[in-house]
PAGU-906107 format. One line per 8 residues: number of its first residue (from 1); for each residue x, y, z of C-alpha. Coordinates in Angstrom, 1 decimal, m for minus. Last residue first. Example, Ala and Ser with C-alpha at 12.3 -4.5 7.8 and 13.67 -1.06 7.14 Angstrom:
# residues 2
2	13.7/m1.1/7.1; 12.3/m4.5/7.8
END
This chain:
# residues 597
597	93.9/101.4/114.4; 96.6/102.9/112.2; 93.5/104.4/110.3; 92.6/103.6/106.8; 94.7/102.6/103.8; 98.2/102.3/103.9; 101.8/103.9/104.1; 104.3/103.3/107.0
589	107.8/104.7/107.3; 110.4/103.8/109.6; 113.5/106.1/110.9; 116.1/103.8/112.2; 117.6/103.1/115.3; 116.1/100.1/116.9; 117.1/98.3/119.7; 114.4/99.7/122.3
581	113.1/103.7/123.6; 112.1/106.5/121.5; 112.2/104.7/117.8; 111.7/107.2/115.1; 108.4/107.1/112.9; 106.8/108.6/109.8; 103.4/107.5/109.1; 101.7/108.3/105.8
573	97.7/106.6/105.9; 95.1/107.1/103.3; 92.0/107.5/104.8; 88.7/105.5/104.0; 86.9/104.0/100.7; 86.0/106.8/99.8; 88.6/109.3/100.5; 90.1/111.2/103.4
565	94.0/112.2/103.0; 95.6/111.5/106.4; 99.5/112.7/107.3; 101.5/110.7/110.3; 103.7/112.2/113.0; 106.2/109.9/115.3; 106.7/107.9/118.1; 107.9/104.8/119.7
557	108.9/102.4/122.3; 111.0/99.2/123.8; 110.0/96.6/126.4; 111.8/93.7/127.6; 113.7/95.1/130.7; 110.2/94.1/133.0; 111.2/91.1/132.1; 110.0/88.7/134.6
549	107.0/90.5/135.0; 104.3/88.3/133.6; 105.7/85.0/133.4; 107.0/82.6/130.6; 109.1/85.0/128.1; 107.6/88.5/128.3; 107.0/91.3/125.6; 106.3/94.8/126.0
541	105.2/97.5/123.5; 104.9/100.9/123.4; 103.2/103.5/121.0; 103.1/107.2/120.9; 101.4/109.3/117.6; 100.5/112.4/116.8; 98.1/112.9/113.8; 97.6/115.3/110.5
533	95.0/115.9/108.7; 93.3/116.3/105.0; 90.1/115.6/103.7; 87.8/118.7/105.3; 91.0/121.0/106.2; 93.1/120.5/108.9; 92.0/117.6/110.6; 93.6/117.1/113.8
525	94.2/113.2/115.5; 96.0/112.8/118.6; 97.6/109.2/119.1; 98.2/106.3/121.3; 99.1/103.2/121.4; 99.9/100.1/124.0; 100.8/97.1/123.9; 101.1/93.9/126.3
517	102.6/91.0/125.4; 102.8/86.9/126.9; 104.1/84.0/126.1; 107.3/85.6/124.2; 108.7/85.0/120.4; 111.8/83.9/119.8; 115.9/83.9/120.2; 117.8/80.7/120.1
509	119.9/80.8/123.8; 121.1/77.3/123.1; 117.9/75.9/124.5; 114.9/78.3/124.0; 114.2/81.4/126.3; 115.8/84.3/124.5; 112.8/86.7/123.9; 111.5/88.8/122.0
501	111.3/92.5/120.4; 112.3/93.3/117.2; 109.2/91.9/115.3; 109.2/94.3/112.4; 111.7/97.3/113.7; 110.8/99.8/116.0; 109.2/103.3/114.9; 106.1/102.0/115.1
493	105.4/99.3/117.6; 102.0/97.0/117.6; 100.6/96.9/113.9; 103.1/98.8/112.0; 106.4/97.3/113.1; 107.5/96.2/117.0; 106.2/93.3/119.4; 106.4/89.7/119.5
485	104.0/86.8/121.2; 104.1/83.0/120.5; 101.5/81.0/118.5; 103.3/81.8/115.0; 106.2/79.7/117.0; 104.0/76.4/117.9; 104.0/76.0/121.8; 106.6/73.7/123.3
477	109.1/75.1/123.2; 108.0/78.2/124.5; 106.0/76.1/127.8; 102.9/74.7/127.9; 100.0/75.7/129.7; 99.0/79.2/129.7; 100.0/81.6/126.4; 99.1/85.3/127.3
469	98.3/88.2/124.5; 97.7/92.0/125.3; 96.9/94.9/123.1; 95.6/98.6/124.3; 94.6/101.2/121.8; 93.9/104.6/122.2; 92.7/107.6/119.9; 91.8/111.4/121.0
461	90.4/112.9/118.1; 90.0/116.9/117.2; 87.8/118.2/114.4; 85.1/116.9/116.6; 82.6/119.0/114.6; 83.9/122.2/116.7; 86.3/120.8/119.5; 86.2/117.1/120.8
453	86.2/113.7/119.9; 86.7/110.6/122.2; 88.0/107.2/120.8; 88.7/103.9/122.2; 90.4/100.5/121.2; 90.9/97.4/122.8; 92.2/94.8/121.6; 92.4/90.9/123.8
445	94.5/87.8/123.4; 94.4/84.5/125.0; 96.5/81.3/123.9; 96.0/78.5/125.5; 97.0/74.8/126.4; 98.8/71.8/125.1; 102.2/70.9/124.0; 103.4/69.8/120.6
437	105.4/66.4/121.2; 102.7/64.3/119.5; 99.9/66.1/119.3; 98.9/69.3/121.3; 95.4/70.2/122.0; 94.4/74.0/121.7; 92.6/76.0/124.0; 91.9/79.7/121.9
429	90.3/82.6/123.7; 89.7/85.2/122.1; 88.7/88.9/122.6; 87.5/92.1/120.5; 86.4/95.2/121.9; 86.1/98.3/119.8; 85.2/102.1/120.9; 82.9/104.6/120.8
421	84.0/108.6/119.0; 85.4/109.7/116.0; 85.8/106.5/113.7; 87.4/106.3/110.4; 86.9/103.1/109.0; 84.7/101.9/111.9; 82.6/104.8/111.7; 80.5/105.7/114.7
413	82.6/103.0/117.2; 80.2/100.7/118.7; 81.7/97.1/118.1; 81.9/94.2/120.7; 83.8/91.5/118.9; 83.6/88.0/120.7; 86.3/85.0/120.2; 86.2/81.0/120.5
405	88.9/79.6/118.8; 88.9/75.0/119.5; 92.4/74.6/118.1; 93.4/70.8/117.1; 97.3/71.2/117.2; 100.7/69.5/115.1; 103.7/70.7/115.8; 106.9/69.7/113.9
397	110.3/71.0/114.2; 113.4/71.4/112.5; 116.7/73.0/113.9; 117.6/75.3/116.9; 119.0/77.9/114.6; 114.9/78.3/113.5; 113.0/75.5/110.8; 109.4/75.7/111.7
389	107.0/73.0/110.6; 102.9/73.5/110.9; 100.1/71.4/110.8; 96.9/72.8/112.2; 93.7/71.0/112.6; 90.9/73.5/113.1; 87.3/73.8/115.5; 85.6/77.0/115.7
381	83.3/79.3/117.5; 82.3/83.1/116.6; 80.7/85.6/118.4; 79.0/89.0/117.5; 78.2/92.0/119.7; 77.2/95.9/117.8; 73.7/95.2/116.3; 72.5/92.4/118.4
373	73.7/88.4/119.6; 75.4/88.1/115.7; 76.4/84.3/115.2; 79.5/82.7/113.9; 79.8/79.2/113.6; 82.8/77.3/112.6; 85.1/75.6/110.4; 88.3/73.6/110.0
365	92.1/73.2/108.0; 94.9/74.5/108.4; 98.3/74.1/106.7; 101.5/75.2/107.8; 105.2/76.5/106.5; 107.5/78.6/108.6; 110.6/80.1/108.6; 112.2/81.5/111.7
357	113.4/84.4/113.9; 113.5/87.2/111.3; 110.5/85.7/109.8; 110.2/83.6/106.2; 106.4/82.2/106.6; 105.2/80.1/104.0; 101.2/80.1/104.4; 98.3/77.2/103.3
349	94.7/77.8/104.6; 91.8/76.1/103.9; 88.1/77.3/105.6; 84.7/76.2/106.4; 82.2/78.7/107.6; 78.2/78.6/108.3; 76.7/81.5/109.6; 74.0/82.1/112.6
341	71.7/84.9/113.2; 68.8/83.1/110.7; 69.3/80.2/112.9; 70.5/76.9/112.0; 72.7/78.0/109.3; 71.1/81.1/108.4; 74.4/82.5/106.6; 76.4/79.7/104.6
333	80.5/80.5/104.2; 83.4/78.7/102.4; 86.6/79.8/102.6; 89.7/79.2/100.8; 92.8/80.9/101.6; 96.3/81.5/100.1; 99.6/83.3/102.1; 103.0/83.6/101.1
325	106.0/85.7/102.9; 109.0/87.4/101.6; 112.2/87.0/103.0; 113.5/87.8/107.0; 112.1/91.0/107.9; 114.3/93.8/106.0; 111.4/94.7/103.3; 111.6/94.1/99.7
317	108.7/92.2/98.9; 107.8/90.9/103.0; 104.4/90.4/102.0; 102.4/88.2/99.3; 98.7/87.7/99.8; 96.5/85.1/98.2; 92.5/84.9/98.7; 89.8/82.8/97.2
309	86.6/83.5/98.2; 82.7/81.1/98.5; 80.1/83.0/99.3; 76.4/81.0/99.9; 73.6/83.0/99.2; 71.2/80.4/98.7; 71.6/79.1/95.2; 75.0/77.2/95.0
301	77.6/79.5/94.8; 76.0/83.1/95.9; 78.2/85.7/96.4; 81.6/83.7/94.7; 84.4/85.9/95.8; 88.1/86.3/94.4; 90.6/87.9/96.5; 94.0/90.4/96.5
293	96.5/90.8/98.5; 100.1/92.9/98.1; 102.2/93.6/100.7; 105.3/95.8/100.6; 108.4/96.2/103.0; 108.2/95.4/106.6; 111.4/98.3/106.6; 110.1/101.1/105.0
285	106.7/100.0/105.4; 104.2/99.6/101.9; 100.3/98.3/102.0; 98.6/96.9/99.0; 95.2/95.9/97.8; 92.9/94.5/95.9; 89.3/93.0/94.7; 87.5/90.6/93.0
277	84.0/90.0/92.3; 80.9/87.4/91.4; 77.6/87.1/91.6; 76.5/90.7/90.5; 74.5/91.7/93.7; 70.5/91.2/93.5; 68.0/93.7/94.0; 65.2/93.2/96.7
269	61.3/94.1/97.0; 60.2/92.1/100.6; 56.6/93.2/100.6; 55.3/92.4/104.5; 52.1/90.9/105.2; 50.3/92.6/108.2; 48.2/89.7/109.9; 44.9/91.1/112.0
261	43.2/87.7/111.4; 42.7/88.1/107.7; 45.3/91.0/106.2; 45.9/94.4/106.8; 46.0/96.8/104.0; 48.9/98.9/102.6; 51.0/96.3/103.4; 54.9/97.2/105.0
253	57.7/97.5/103.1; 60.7/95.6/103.2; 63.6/96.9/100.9; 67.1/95.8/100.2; 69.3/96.7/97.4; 72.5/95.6/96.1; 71.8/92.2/97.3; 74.1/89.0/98.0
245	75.5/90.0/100.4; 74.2/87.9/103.1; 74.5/91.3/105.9; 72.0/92.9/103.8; 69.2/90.5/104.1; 69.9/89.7/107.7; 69.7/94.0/108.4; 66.6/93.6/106.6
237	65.2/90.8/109.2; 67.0/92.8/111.9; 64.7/96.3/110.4; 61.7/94.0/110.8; 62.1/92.6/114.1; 63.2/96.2/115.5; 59.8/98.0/113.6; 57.5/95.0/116.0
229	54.5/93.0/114.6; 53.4/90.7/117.3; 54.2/86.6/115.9; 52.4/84.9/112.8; 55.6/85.4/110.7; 58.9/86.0/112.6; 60.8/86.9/109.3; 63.8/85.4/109.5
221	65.6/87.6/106.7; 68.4/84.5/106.2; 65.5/81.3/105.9; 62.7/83.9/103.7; 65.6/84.7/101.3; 66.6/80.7/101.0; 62.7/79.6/100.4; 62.8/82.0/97.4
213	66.6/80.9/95.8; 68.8/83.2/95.2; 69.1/83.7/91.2; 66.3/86.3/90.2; 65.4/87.4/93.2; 63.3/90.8/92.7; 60.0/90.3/94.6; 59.4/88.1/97.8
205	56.0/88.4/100.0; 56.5/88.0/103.5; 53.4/86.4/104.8; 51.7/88.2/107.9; 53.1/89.6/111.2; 50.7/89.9/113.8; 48.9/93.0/114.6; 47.5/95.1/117.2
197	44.6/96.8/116.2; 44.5/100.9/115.4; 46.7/103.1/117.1; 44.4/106.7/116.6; 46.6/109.3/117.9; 45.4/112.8/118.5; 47.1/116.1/118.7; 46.5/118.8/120.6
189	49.1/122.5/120.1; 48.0/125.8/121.4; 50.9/128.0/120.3; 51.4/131.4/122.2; 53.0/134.6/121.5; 50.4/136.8/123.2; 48.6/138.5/120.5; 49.6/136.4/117.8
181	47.9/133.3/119.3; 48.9/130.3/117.2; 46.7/127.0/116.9; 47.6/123.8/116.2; 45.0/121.6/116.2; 45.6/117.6/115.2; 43.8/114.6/114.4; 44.4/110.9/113.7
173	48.6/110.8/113.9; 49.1/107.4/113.1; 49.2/103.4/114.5; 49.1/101.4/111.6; 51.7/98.8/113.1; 50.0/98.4/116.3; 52.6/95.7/117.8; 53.9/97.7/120.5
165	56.6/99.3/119.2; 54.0/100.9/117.0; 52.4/102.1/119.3; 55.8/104.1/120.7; 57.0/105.1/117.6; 53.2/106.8/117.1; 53.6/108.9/120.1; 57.6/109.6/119.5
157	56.5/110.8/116.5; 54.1/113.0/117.1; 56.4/114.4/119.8; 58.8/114.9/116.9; 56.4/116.8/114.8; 55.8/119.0/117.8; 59.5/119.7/118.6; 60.0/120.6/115.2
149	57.5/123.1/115.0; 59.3/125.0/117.8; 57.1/126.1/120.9; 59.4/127.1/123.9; 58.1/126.0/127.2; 55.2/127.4/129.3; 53.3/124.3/128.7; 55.0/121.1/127.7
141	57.0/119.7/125.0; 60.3/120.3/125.6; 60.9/117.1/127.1; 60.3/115.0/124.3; 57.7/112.1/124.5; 58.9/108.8/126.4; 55.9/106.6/126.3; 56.5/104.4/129.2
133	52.3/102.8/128.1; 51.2/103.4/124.8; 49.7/107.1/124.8; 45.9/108.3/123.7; 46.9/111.2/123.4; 49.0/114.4/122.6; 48.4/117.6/124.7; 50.6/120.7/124.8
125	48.6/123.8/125.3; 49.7/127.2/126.3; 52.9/126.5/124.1; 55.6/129.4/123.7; 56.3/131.3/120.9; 59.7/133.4/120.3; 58.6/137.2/119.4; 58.9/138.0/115.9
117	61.4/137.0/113.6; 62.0/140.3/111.3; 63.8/139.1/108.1; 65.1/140.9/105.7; 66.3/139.8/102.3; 68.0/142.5/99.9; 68.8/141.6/96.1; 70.5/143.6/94.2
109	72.3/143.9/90.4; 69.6/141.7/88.4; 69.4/142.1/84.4; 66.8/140.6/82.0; 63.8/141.3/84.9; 60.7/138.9/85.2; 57.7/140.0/82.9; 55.7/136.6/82.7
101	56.1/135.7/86.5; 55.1/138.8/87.6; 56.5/140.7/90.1; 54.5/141.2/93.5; 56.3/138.5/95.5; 59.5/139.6/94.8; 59.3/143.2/96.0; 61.0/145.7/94.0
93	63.8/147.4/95.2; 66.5/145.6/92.6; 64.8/142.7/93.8; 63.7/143.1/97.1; 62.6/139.6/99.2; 61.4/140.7/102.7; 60.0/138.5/105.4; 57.4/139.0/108.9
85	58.2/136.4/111.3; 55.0/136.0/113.8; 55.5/131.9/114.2; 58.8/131.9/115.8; 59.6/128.6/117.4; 63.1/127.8/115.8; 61.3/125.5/113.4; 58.6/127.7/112.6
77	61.3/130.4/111.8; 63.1/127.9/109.2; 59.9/127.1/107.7; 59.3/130.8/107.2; 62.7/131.0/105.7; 61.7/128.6/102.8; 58.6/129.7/102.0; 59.5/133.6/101.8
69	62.6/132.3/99.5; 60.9/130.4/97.2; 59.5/133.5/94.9; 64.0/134.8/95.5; 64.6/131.4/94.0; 62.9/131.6/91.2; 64.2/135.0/90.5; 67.8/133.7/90.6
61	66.7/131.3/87.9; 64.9/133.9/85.6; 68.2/135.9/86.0; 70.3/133.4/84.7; 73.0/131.9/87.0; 76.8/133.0/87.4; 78.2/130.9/90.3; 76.8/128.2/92.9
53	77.2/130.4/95.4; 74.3/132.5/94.0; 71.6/129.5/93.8; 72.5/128.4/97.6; 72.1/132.5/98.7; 68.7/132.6/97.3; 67.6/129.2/98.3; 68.0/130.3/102.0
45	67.8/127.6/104.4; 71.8/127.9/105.8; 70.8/131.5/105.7; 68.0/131.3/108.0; 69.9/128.6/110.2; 72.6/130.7/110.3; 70.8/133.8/111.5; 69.1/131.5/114.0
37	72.2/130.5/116.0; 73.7/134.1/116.0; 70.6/135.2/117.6; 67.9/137.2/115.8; 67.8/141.1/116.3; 67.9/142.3/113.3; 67.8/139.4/110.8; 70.0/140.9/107.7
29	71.0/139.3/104.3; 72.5/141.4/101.4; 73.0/140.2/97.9; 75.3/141.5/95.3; 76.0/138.6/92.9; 73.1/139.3/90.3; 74.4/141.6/88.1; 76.9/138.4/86.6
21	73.7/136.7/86.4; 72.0/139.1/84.3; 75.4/139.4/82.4; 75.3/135.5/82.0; 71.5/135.7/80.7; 72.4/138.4/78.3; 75.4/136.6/76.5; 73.5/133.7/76.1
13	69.8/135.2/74.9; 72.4/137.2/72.6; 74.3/134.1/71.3; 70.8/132.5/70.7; 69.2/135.5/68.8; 72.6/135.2/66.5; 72.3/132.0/65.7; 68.9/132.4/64.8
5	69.8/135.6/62.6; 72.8/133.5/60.6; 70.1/130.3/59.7; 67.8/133.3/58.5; 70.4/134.2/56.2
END
């Protein structure tokens, strides 16, 4: 019985709190008076109307809220610069405030906030000192101008940034008076900055590495120990750290105290990577047909972070460009090879190429440096034997090269997977030396890609992309075929077929690839809703056999409409394409994973 009588007090309690919250959905917001900006920064800071939206809540929660509520939109007036706001929270026409905690109501049907702002606040004192030398403090923060609370804390900042640039790592806010005169709307605002000694960068403690090696972490973060203390040396040093992976986590904290001799030791608290993973993925064309790859990787071989991946990608299954296509790779990489910038890479390749032109089987074999100059520009420099044989209607032939690559990638788009605004350089130039009869020379290329945003949240995106490739030296029979230029398929020419567009300059008019190409696409990007969009697209490509211009007939084009769905790991890509100008006459269809470009 009593069991029965619990069960029921529960169901009760249940079926009371969800009719309190049911009660509880009328809710009325008013700011007379206050711009359309500020009322939606007050309700955007409103606890009240974030615990409603949520759906039915229990009274005792929605009263919660309401006590938070005159905290919460007061911050929001101080950060819009009004410090004489004057806020309402009724409940059913009580005041919040004055209700007890202990004797909240069991049923909720209105709640009414008001807010009066005030008059805006200006500053009739705006003083911060001392000041490191170029300080650059906000403009806004002056007398006569507007006095937001924001604005202060980020001149605070700015002050102590700037010492701390400067190698006083404990540099901080020492005093401050901020006073508000009600009477006529004015904020009196002095802060003081103590910067402390200038400091040099101490030991950096390690904690957390359980399988990299401690002398290994200090080589790749590259800690300048014993030199000024400076934020940007630290956050490279982390950025070093990251860039290895072979940590999940990453964290370098500053000492609480500072050490003999002004040093500041740094605490280096990291979380290892599982060592090993593998991954996939697949990308489908109407007519380039599906590609499948997948890889193997090794984050930390032999102790120090080194990564050792196995790759293998079949393409072609099913498609119209000649057979299917084979790729495996090996590569070997070491970061903080001579400096903690610079990595260490060897790599193996073996492909079996079956192109509309020809089929091809090579072997490569080399390694390089890459190096990071700063947060957007790295290089990279290499030396490979390649081995390759082509059979084409022309026969068998062997070219043998020693390719020195040396390429730079310039990156400051805002999201490389999906990006909105910046752009992307990369460029290469690649001598090679010819053996036997292989000829010798060059091959250039360059990609350059751009993106402007515009309309509310840059739900608009304005994307371009220019391509262009030049062999100098040697002539097209000469130069190995995978060398030579074609244009048309997913990554230069939708809406033409894979590799369409060449050129007939071999003996017995056999048909191949040019010495030199020039691309260009375009497209107009709209989201419609906060995953899905839709994009216009127009791409053209031109291809020449051994000088620029001597076949300005050599060019074809396309266009078409494509579908995004945003996820995780980027957008999914549906492209549907018609050729607009070229050989072509089919519609082609494209479907991957992140942008065209």
């Amino acid at each position: 019985m009593r069991s029965q009588q619990i069960r029921l007090t529960c169901a009760v309690c249940i079926a009371l709190a969800f009719a309190s919250a049911a009660d509880a959905q009328d809710v009325t917001f008013r700011a007379p008076g206050a711009s359309e900006d500020l009322v939606e920064d007050l309700r955007g800071a409103s606890i009240v109307l974030s615990t409603i939206a949520e759906g039915p809540v229990p009274a005792t929660d929605v009263m919660a809220a309401a006590r938070a509520e005159y905290g919460r939109l007061l911050g929001a007036l101080y950060a819009a610069g009004y410090y004489s706001g004057v806020i309402s929270v009724r409940v059913d026409g009580r005041e919040a405030a004055a209700i007890p905690v202990l004797n909240d109501p069991r049923q909720i049907s209105q709640i009414e906030i008001r807010v009066e702002t005030g008059p805006k606040f200006r500053f009739s004192q705006a003083q911060i000192g001392p000041l490191a030398g170029r300080t650059e403090l906000p403009e806004g923060f002056a007398v006569g101008n507007r006095a937001p609370s924001g604005l202060i804390s980020d001149t605070a900042g700015a002050a102590v940034d700037a010492w701390r640039g400067r190698g006083h790592a404990k540099a901080r806010v020492s005093d401050q008076s901020i006073t508000a005169n009600h009477a006529d709307a004015t904020l009196a605002a002095r802060l003081t900055v103590a910067p402390g000694p200038r400091l040099r960068f101490g030991p950096l403690n390690i904690r957390g590495n359980e399988r990299v090696r401690t002398e290994r972490v200090r080589a790749i973060a590259g800690l300048p120990e014993g030199q000024v203390f400076s934020p940007d040396d630290l956050r490279r040093s982390a950025d070093r750290l990251r860039r290895s992976g072979a940590f999940r986590s990453v964290t370098l904290r500053e000492a609480d105290q500072i050490g003999p001799g002004d040093q500041l030791g740094i605490d280096a608290v990291l979380v290892e990577e599982a060592p090993r993973r593998f991954g996939f993925g697949a990308e489908i064309s109407s007519t380039e047909g599906l590609r499948l790859e997948g890889f193997w990787l090794h984050r930390n071989l032999l102790g120090g972070a080194e990564r050792l991946r196995f790759e293998g990608e079949i393409a072609g299954i099913g498609g119209e460009t000649g057979g299917e296509d084979y790729r495996l790779a090996t590569t070997f990489s070491r970061p903080a090879t001579f400096t903690p910038d610079t990595a260490l890479t060897a790599r193996i390749v073996a492909e079996r190429l079956l192109e509309p032109d020809y089929d091809l089987t090579s072997f490569e074999i080399g390694g390089g440096l890459s190096h990071v100059f700063s947060d957007n520009l790295t290089g990279t420099a290499g030396l490979y034997y390649r081995q390759s044989e082509v059979e084409d209607e022309s026969g068998t032939t062997d070219f043998q090269t020693i390719t020195l690559p040396l390429a730079a990638i310039w990156e400051r788009r805002d999201n490389p997977v999906n990006p909105k605004d910046g752009f992307y350089l990369e460029a290469e130039v690649m001598p090679f030396l010819g053996l036997d009869t292989t000829g010798s020379g060059a091959r250039i290329t360059a990609d350059a890609r751009g993106y402007v945003g515009f309309g509310e949240e840059d739900r608009f995106v304005f994307a371009a992309r220019i391509q262009l490739g030049s062999i100098l030296g040697t002539s097209i029979e000469e130069t190995p075929r995978d060398f030579l230029f074609y244009s048309g398929g997913g990554g230069t020419v939708r809406g033409q077929d894979y590799q369409s567009l060449g050129v007939t300059a071999l003996p017995g008019g056999v048909r191949s690839g040019g010495q030199h190409f020039a691309g260009l696409q375009a497209e107009l990007r709209a989201g419609v809703t906060e995953r899905i969009g839709v994009v216009g697209f127009y791409d053209v490509g031109y291809i020449a056999a051994e000088d620029w211009g001597d076949g300005l007939d050599d060019w074809h084009a396309g266009a078409g409409l494509g579908l995004r769905y945003d996820t995780r790991i980027g957008p999914i890509r549906l492209d549907v394409a018609v050729p607009v100008d070229g050989p072509s006459s089919d519609v082609q269809l494209y479907i991957g994973i992140g942008q065209a470009f």
